[in-house]
C-alpha positions in Angstrom: -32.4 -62.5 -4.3 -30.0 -63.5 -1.6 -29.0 -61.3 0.9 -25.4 -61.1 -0.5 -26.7 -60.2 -3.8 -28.7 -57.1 -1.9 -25.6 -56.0 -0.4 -23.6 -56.2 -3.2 -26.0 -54.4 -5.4 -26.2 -51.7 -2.7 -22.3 -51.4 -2.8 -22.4 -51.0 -6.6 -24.9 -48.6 -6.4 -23.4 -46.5 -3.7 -20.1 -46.5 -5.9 -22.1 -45.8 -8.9 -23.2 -42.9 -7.0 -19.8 -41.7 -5.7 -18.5 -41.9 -9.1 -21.6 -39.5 -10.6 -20.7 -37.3 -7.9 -16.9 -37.1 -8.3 -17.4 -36.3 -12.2 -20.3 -33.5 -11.4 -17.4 -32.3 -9.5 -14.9 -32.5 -11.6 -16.7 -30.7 -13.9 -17.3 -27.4 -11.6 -14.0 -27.7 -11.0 -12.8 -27.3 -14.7 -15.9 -24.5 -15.2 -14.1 -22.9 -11.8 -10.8 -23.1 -13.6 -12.1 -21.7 -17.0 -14.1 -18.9 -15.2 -10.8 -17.9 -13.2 -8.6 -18.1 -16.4 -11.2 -15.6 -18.4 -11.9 -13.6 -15.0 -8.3 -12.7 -14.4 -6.8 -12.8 -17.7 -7.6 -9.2 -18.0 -6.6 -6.3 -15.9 -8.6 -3.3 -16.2 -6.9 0.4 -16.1 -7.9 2.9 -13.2 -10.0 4.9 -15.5 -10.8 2.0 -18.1 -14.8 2.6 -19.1 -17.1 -0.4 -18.9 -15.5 -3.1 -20.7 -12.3 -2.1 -21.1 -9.5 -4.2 -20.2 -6.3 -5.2 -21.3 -4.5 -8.9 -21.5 -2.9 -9.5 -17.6 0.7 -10.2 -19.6 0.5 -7.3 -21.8 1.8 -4.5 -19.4 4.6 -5.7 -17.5 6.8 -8.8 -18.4 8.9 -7.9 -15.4 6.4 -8.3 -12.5 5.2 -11.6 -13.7 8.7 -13.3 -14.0 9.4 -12.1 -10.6 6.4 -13.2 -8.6 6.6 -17.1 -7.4 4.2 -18.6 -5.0 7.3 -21.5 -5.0 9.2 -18.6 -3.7 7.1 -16.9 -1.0 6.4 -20.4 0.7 10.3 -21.4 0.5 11.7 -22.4 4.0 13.5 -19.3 5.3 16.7 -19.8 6.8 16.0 -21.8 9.9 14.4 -24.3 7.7 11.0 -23.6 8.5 8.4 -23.6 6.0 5.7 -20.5 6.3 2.0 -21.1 6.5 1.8 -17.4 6.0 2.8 -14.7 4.1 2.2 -10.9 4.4 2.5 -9.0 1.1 3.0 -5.6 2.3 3.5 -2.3 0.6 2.1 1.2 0.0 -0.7 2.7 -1.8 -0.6 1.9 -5.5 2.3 -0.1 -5.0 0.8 -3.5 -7.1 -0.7 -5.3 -4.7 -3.8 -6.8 -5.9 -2.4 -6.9 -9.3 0.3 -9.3 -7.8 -2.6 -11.5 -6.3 -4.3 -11.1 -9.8 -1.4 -12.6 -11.5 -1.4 -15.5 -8.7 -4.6 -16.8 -9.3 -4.2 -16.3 -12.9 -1.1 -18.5 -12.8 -2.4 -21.1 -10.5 -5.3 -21.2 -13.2 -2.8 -22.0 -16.1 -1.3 -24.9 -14.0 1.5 -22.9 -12.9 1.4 -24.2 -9.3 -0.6 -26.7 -9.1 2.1 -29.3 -7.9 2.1 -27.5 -4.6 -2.1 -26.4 -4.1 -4.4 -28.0 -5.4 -7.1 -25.1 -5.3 -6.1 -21.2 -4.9 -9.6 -18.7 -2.9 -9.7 -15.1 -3.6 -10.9 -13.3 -0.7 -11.6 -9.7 -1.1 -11.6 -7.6 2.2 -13.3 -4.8 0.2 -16.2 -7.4 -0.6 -16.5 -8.9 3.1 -16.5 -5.3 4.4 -20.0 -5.1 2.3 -21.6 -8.5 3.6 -24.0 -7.8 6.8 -24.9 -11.3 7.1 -23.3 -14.0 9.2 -21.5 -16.5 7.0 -19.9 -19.8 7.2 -16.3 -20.1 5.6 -17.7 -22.3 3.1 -20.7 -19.8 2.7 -18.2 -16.9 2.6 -16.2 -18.7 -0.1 -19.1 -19.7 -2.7 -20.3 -15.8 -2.3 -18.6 -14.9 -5.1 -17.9 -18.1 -6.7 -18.7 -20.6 -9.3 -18.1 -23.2 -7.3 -21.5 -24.2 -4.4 -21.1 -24.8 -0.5 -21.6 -28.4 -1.0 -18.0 -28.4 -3.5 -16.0 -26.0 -1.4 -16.3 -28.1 1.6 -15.4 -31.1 -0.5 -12.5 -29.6 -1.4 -11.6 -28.4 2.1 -12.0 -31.6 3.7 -9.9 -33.3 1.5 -6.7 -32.0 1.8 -6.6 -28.8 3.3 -2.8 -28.6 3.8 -3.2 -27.7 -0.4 -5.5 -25.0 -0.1 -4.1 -21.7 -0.8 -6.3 -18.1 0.5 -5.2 -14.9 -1.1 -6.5 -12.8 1.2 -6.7 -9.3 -0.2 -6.7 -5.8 1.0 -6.5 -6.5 4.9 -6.4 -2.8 5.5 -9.6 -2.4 3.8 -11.2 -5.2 6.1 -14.0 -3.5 8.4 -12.4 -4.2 11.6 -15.6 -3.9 13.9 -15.4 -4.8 18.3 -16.7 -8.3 17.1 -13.6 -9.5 16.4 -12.4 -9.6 19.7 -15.5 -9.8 21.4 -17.3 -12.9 20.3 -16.4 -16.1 20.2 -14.2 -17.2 16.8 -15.5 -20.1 14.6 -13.7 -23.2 15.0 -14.8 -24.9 11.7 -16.1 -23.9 8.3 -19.5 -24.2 9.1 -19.9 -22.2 11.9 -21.4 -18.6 11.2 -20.5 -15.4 12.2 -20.2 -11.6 11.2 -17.7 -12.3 7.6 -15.3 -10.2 9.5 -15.1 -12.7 12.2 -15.1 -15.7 10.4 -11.9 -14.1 8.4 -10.1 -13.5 11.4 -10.8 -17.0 12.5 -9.3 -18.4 9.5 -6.0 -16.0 9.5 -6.0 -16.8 13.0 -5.2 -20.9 12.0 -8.9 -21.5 13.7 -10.4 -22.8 10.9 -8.7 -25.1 8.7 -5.1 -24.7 10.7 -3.2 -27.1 7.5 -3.8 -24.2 4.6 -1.6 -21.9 3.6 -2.4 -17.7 3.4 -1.3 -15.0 1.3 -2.4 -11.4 3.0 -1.7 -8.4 1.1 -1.9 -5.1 3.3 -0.5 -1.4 3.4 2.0 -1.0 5.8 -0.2 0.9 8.0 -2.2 -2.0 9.0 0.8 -4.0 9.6 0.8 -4.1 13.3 -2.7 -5.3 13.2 -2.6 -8.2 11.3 0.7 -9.6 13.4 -1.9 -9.8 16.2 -4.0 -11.6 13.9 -1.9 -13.8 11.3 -0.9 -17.4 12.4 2.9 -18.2 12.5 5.2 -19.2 11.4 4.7 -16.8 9.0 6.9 -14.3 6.7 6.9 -10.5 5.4 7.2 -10.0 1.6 7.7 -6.0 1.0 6.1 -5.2 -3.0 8.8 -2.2 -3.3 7.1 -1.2 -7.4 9.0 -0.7 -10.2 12.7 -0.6 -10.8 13.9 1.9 -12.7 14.2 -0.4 -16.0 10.6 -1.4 -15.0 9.5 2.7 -15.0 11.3 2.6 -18.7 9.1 -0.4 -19.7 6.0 1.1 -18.4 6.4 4.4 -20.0 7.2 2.5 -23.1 4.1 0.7 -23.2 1.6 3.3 -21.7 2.7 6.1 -24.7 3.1 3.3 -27.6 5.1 5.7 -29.6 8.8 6.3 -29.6 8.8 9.9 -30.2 6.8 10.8 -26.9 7.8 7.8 -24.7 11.5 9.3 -25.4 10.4 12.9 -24.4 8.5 11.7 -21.3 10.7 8.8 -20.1 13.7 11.8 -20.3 12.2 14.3 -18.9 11.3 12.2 -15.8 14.9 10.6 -15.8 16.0 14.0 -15.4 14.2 14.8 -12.2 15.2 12.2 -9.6 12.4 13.0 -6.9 9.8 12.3 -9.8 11.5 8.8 -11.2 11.6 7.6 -7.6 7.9 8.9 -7.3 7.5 6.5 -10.6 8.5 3.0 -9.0 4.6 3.2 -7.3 2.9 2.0 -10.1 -0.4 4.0 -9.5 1.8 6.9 -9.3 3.5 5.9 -12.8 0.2 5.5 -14.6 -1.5 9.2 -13.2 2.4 11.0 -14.3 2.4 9.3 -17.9 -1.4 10.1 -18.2 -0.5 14.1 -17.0 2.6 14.1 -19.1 0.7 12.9 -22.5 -2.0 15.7 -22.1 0.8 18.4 -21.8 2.9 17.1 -24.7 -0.6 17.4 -26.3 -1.1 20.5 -24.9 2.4 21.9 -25.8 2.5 22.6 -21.8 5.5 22.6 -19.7 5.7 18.8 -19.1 7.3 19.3 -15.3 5.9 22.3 -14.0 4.1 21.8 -10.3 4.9 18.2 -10.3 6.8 18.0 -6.9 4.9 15.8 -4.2 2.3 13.2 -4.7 -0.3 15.5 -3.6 0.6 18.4 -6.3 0.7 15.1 -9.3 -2.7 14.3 -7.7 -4.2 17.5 -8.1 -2.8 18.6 -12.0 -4.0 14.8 -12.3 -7.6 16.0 -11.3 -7.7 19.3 -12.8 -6.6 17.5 -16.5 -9.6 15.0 -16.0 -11.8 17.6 -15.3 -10.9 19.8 -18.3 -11.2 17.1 -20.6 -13.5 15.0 -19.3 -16.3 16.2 -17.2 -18.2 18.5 -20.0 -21.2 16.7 -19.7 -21.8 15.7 -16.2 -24.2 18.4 -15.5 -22.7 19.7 -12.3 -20.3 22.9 -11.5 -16.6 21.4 -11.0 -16.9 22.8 -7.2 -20.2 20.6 -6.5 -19.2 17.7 -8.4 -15.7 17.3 -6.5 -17.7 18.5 -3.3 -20.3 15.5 -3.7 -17.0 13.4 -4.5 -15.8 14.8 -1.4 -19.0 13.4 0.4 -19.1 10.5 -0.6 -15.3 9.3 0.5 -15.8 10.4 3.7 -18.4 8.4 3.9 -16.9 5.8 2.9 -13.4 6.0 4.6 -15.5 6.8 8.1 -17.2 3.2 7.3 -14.0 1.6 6.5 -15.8 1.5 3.2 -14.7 1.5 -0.4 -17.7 -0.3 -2.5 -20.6 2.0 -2.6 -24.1 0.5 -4.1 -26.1 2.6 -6.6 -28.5 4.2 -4.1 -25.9 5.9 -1.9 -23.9 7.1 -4.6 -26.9 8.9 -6.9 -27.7 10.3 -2.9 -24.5 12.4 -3.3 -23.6 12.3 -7.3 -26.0 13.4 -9.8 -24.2 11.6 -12.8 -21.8 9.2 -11.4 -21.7 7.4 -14.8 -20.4 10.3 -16.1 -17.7 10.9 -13.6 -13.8 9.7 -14.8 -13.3 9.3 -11.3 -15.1 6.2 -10.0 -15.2 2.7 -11.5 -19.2 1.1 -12.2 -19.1 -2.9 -12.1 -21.1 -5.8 -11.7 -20.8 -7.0 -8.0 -21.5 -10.9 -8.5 -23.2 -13.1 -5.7 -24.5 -16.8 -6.2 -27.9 -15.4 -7.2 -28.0 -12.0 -8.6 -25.6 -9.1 -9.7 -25.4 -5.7 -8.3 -24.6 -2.3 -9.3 -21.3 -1.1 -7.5 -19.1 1.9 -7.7 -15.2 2.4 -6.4 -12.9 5.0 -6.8 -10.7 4.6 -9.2 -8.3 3.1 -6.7 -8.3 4.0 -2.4 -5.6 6.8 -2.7 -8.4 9.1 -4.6 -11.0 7.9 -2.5 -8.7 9.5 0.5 -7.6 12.7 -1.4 -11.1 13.4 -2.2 -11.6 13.3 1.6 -9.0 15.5 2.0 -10.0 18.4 -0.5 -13.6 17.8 0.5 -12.5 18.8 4.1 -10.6 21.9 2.8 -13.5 23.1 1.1 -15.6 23.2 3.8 -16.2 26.4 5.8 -14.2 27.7 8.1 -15.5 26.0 11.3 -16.7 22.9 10.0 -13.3 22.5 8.7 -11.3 23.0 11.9 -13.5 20.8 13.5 -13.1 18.0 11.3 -9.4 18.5 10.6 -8.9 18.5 14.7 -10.3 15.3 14.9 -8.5 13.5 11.8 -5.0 14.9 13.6 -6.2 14.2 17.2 -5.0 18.5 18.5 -8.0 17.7 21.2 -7.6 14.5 22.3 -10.5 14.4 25.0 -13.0 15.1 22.0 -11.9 13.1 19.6 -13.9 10.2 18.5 -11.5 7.0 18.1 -12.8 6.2 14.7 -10.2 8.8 13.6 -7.0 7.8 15.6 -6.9 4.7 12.9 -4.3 4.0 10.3 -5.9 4.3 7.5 -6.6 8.0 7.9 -2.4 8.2 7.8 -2.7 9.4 4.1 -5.6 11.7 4.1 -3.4 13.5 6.4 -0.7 13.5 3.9 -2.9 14.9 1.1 -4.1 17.6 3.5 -0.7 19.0 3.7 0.0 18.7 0.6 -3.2 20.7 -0.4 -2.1 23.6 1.9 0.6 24.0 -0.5 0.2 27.7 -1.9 1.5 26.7 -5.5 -1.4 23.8 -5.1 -4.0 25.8 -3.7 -3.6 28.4 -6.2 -3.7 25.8 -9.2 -7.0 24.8 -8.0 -8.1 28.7 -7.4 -6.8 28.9 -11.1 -8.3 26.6 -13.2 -11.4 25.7 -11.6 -12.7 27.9 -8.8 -11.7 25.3 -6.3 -11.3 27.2 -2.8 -9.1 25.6 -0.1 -8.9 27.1 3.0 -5.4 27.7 4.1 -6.1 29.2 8.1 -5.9 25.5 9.5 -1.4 25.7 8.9 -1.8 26.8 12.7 -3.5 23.9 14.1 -1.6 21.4 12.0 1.9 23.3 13.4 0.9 22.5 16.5 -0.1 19.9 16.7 3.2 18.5 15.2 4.7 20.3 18.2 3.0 18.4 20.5 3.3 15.7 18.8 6.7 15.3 17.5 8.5 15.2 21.1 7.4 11.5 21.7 7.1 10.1 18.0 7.8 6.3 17.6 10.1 5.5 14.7 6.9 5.0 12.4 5.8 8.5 13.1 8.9 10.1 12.5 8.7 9.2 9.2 4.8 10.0 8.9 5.6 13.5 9.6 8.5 13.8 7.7 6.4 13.2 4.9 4.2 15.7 6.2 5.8 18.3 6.2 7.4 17.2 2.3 3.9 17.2 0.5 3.2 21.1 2.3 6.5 22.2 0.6 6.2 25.4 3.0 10.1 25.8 4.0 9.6 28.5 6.6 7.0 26.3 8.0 9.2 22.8 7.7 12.3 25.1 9.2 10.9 26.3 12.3 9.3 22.5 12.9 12.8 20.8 12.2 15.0 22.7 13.9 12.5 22.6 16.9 12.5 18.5 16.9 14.6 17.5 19.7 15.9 14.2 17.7 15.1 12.8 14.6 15.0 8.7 15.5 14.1 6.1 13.0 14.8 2.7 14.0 13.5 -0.7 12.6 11.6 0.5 9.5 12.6 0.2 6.2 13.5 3.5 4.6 13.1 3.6 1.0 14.0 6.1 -1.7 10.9 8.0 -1.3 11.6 8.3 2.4 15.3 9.9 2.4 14.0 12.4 0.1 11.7 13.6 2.2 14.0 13.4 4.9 17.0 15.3 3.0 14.2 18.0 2.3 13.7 18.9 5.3 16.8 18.6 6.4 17.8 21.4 3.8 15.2 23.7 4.9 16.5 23.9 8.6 20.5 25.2 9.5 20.8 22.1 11.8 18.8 19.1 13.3 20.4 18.7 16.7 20.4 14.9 17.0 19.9 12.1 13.9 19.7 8.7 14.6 19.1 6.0 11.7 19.9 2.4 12.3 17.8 -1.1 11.5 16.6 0.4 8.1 18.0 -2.0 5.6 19.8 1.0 3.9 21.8 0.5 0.8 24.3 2.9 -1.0 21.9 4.3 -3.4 19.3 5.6 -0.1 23.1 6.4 1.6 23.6 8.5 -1.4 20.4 10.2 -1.0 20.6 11.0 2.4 24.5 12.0 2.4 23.4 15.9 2.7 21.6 15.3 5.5 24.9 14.2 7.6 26.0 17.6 7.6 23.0 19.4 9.3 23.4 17.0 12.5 24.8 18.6 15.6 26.0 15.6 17.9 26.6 11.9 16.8 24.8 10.0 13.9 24.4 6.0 13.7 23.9 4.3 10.4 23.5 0.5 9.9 24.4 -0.5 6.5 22.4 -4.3 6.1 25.0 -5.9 9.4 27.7 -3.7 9.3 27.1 -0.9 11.9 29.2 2.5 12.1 29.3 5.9 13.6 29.5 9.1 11.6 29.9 12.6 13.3 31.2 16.4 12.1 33.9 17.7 14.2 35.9 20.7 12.9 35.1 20.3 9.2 36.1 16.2 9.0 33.4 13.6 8.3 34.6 11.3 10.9 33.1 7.4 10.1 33.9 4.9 12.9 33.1 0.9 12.2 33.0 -1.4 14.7 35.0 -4.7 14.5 35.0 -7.5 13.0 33.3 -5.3 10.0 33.2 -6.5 5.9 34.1 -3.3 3.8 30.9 -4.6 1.7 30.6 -2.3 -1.7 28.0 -0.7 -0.2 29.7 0.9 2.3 32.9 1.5 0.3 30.7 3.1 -2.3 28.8 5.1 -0.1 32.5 6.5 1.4 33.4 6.9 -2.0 30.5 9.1 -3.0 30.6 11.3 0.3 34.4 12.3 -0.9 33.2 12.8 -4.4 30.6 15.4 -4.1 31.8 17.0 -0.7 35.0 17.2 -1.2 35.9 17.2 2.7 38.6 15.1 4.3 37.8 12.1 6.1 38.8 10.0 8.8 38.2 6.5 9.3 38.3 5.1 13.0 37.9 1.6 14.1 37.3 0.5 17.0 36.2 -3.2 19.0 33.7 -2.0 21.6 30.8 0.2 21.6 31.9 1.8 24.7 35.0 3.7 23.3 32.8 5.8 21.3 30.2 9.2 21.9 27.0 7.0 21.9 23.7 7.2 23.9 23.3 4.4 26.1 19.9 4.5 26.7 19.9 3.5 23.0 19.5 -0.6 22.9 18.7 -2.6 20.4 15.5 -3.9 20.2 14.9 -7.8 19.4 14.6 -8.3 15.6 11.4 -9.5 14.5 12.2 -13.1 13.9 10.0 -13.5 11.0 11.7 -13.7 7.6 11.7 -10.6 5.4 11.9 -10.7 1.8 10.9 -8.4 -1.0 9.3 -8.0 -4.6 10.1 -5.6 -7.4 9.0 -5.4 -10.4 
């Protein structure tokens, strides 16, 4: 045989090979596709038992019409097309279930003219690896698809490679991150933390595009993390029509969804409450039991902590007979184990830790069992039914300790001692076991527990937390403000939010979104107090229904008020009885602002003069006041 005849057989053999290759990988790619499509068809419930579920489409027709990757990765208005996107929003707010519905669609071809392959990454997962990983390694963890494939793929045309990164706040953010050295390709290992960062970070594979879904809380964060250019996306829940849907379809009868749906209507605290989905589900699932019960459907339902708590107590009377425990251990040993968790940044606990702390955690209607897949084996894994109960477990857990252990604990979640306070407790994510503490100070709430099942929380701590809001309240940023505002809403103590308001020297919130939930808690407090001396509000995307809202509160300021409405700025101040609004020039009467004018003379009933004026400098201002520079990143948002 020639030598040309050797080559050319070698050439036809090396193709030959290439082309067994390519269709052994197009075939784990369609088994990839299949196993997403049945994988994250379904969506299971917060309480669902083992192997129940319910089709992804099924529950809400709204959020899936209104959720485009096409969208999120439009060019904003300079033109510029975002590599990434952060999908932030609160607790229970959709999150995940939007990053479901993303891969789901992808799956169904949705989006494949724009990526060409769509990775799940799960902080909660990562935050459970302790061995150095690879990208690629990291990727094929919990995949159908091997190392060899996934780097393939990545090499190939990374520019159509989409991560949906998921749950940064639930990310185990350890010293390593900024200590060692990041990877700088995907096969380098290092602690999965790391190697995450390094990717967000544009180290590895700089071309792909990202999706991070986070609470607010951890926003600040992930900006010193996250690539640009980039974009903010807020998840904001449901709309109102999308409450109406959800009742609709959680009571699947007309008679009760009627009675609910209008009895929540009715209170507008509680229909605002609804738009957080997780929220939504727990009052529809409290509501059912009472019409059941012939209960009063609204009683003690008036912060997120109180829904929380009737929440708990109904599970616990109907379904905790069994578990073999008192109802003070087994929330107790709940208690436990969250802490240990939320000290760990932790929220997948393996079978060995939880049977440590819960005799029959099977039996408990409070934490989720699953199947944690890897490449080689499956294991055991338990959750709380979704963070926000993992962190008002803590909360209770820490009430029902004894006196001294409590106060300890409690002075370092709030920081009253700086000097002893470890800084595993200063973090963000402890921002809403705070809240639930409050909120479980409530009297009303502290007796329901008393009440109905021997629950003791101790209620001498109200000192520390007063002052520590004292001490603290005098130098809050913008962001805090609003913490403690809702604060002191979930303790529903008006002595106690009176002498704390009228002592804060100036309520300032600048450059954070308020939303509905927000100005209630502000106009709250405001109503428990005869004045707050100064208010400032500006850069907070206000519309006329949060203008609405927070009309009451205009009255209880001493000295001058600024509102922006979206980009039309004016000045509102009291002076003899007149509600005095003052626009600066060139201004666009935008409905917004006429309709918030038109509601202030509607339900006060107070003249009103209108000023307008060219310069800043004619008017009562503070000048120490300046605007701060906008973050220039492009800010959309999602309702569903």
């Amino acid at each position: 045989m020639s030598a040309l005849q050797l080559r050319v057989e070698a050439i036809l053999q090396h193709l030959f090979s290439l082309i067994i290759t390519s269709q052994a990988m197009f075939r784990s790619y369609i088994m990839h596709l299949e196993l997403i499509r049945n994988e994250y068809q379904y969506v299971t419930e917060y309480n669902s038992l083992p192997g129940e579920h319910v089709l992804l489409s099924d529950p809400q027709k709204d959020s899936q019409e209104s959720i485009s990757l096409d969208t999120l990765f439009n060019p904003d208005s300079r033109r510029i097309n975002p590599s990434a996107v952060i999908l932030q929003g609160n607790s229970g707010n959709g999150k995940s279930f939007t990053v479901q519905k993303m891969m789901m669609d992808w799956a169904c071809d949705l989006f494949r003219t724009k990526f060409d392959v769509v990775f799940h990454v799960k902080c909660k997962e990562i935050s459970h690896i302790s061995s150095r990983m690879s990208l690629v390694e990291l990727l094929s963890y919990n995949s159908f698809l091997t190392s060899d494939e996934i780097s393939t793929i990545l090499q190939r045309s990374p520019e159509r490679v989409l991560f949906l990164v998921d749950g940064f706040d639930e990310l185990k953010y350890t010293d390593d991150i900024y200590r060692m050295l990041p990877p700088t390709d995907q096969y380098q290992r290092a602690p999965p933390e790391v190697t995450l960062c390094a990717l967000l970070r544009g180290r590895i594979l700089r071309e792909s595009c990202l999706l991070v879904t986070t609470r607010s809380t951890a926003i600040d964060i992930l900006k010193n993390v996250l690539k640009q250019p980039r974009s903010f996306t807020e998840i904001i829940g449901f709309s109102e029509k999308g409450v109406e849907e959800y009742f609709k379809k959680f009571f699947q009868n007309d008679r009760l969804f009627r009675k609910g749906y209008e009895y929540v209507r009715a209170n507008e605290t509680l229909l605002t409450a609804c738009s957080i989905p997780v929220i939504c589900w727990i009052i529809c699932t409290v509501i059912r039991e009472r019409l059941n019960d012939g209960a009063d459907v609204m009683s003690g339902l008036e912060t997120t902590t109180s829904i929380y708590v009737d929440f708990l107590c109904t599970l616990l009377e109907h379904h905790s007979q069994g578990s073999g425990q008192s109802v003070p251990t087994l929330v107790k040993s709940l208690g436990q184990l969250a802490e240990k968790g939320i000290l760990a940044q932790q929220v997948l606990f393996d079978e060995k830790t939880v049977y440590e702390m819960v005799s029959d955690p099977a039996g408990s209607p409070f934490l989720c069992k699953f199947l944690f897949k890897k490449r080689i084996h499956q294991e055991t894994m338990f959750s709380f039914m979704h963070l926000s109960f993992q962190e008002f477990f803590t909360a209770l857990y820490y009430l029902m300790l004894d006196e001294y252990e409590s106060k300890k604990k409690l002075m370092q979640m709030v920081s009253i001692h700086k000097t002893t306070v470890n800084e595993e407790y200063s973090a963000p994510r402890f921002a809403a076991v705070v809240h639930f503490i409050f909120g479980l100070l409530n009297e009303d709430v502290r007796r329901t527990l008393w009440k109905r099942h021997g629950l003791l929380v101790h209620s001498n701590i109200q000192d520390h937390l007063k002052k520590w809001i004292f001490e603290e309240m005098s130098s809050a940023a913008s962001e805090r403000t609003l913490f403690f505002f809702h604060c002191l809403y979930e303790l529903h103590e008006a002595n106690f939010v009176k002498e704390v308001t009228e002592a804060w020297p100036c309520v300032f919130i600048y450059c954070v979104v308020l939303r509905k939930i927000d100005c209630w808690a502000l106009v709250y407090c405001a109503q428990c107090c005869q004045c707050i001396k100064e208010l400032f509000i500006s850069l907070c995307e206000l519309t006329s229904e949060e203008l609405t809202i927070i009309q009451p509160v205009l009255y209880k300021a001493l000295s001058v008020k600024t509102v922006q409405v979206k980009q039309n700025i004016y000045q509102a101040c009291t002076l003899n009885g007149f509600i005095i609004i003052i626009f600066y020039l060139p201004v666009i009467l935008t409905s917004s602002i006429t309709m918030f004018l038109y509601t202030l003379l509607s339900l006060t009933k107070t003249s009103m003069l209108l000023v307008a004026t060219s310069t800043v400098s004619d008017m009562y201002i503070r000048h120490d006041l300046k605007p701060a520079k906008m973050d220039q990143d492009c800010t959309k948002t999602l309702s569903f």
